[in-house]
N, C-alpha and C positions, 0 to 999 in steps of 0.2 A: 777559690776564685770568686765565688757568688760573694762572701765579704768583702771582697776588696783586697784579700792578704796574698803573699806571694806562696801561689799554689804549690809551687814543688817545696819549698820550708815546710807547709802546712805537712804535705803528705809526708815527708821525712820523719815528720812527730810520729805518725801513725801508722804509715803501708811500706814506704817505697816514692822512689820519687817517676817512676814510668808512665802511672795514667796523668798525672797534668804535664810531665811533659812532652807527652804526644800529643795531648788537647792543643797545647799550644804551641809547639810548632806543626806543620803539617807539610808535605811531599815524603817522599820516600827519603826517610833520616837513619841515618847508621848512626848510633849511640854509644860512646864509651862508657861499663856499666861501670860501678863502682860510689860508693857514699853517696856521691852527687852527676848529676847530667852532666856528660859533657858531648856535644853533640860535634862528631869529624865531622859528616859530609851529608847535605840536602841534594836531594836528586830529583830531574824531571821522573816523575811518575806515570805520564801519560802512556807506558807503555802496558802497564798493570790496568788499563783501562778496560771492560768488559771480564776482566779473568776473577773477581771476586765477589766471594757470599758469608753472609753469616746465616747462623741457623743458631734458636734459643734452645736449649739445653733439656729448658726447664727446670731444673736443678740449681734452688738458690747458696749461695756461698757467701762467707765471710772473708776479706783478703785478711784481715788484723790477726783472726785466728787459723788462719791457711799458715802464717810469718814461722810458728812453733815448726813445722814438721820438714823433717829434712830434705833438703835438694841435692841434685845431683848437679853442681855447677860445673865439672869440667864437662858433662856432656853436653851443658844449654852452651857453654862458654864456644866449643867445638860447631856447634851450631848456629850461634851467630857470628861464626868465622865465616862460613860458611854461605850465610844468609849477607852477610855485605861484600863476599865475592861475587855472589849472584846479582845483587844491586849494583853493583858496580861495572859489571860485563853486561846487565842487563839481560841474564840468562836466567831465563825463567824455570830448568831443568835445576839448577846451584838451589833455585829461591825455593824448591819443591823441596828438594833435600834437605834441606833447613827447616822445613816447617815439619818432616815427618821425624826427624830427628829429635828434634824438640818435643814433639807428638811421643814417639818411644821417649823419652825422658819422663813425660808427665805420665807415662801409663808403669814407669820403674816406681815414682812416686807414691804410687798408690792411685790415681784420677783411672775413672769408669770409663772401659772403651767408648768411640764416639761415633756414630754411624760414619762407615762409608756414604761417599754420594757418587752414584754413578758418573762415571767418567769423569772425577775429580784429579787433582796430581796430588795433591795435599788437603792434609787438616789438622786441626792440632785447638785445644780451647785457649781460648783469647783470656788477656790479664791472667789472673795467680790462678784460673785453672778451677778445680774440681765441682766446676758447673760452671752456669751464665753461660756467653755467647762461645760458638766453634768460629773460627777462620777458614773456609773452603776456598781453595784456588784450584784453576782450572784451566784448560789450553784454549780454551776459545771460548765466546761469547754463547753463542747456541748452548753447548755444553752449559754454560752459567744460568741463561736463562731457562733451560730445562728443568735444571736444580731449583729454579726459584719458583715454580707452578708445582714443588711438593711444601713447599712451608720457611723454603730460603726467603733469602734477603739479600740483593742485588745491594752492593757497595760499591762505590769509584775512589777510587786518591782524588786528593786536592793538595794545591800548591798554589798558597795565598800569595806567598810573596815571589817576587824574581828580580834577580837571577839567585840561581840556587849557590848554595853557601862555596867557596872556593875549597881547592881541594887541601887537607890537611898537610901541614908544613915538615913535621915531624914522622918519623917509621913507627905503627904500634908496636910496643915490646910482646913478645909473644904469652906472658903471662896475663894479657889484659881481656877481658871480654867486650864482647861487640853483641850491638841486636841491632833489630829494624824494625821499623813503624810508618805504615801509611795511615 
């Protein structure tokens, strides 16, 4: 992106195409995974407003050589079923289960448990995992901001453009996977 080149090609050569394009698109997006991005449905995110944190790990990682070590894809796949039912009903109990889901995936993996946060719903490490940032969601604001006076990081959705993307024309085939990204 910093050169000028189309960031998800770029990453394709090297990672994966997830982190640009969550950089560039932003609200709450359900993503068909697969080779390349294909993004179903942008969502108002404002309801995700006050419920999230990151916390840094500490623990540096490479994604390029994270790519070698086996995944467990029907469980992340079952997860972000899961995770764009919840976006989609705007059910933030679905959006928890998803993220812990995913969470036991990456701890099958081999990834080092991740603290609990007092009165959090979910957690699970953000990008290819086995260090950098956690993802902490929570029911309420207080809750969030309590987290964030031990070493968190108070996060919001944003949602550059509007109206959010129409709703997809076609039925997923059930072999397809899904994720989310604020």
């Amino acid at each position: 992106m910093l050169k000028g080149l189309d960031a998800v090609a770029t990453e394709l050569t090297f990672t994966g195409w997830q982190d640009p394009a969550v950089i560039l698109e932003t609200g709450l997006c359900i993503w068909r995974s697969g080779p390349k991005p294909v993004l179903e449905r942008k969502l108002n995110p404002d309801w995700l407003n006050g419920l999230m944190a990151i916390w840094y790990s500490g623990k540096p990682h490479s994604t390029a050589d994270l790519l070698k070590l086996p995944r467990n894809y029907h469980a992340l796949a079952k997860a972000g079923h899961t995770a764009a039912q919840g976006a989609l009903e705007g059910n933030l109990t679905k959006l928890a289960d998803a993220i812990n889901a995913t969470h036991n995936a990456q701890l099958e993996e081999g990834m080092a448990p991740i603290p609990s946060a007092l009165k959090s719903l979910a957690y699970k490490y953000a990008g290819s995992g086995h260090g950098g940032y956690v993802l902490y969601l929570f029911a309420d604001r207080q809750d969030r901001d309590r987290f964030c006076t031990t070493g968190g990081l108070a996060i919001e959705p944003y949602l550059a453009r509007n109206p959010p993307l129409p709703a997809p024309s076609r039925t997923a085939q059930s072999d397809e996977s899904y994720s989310c990204s604020t």
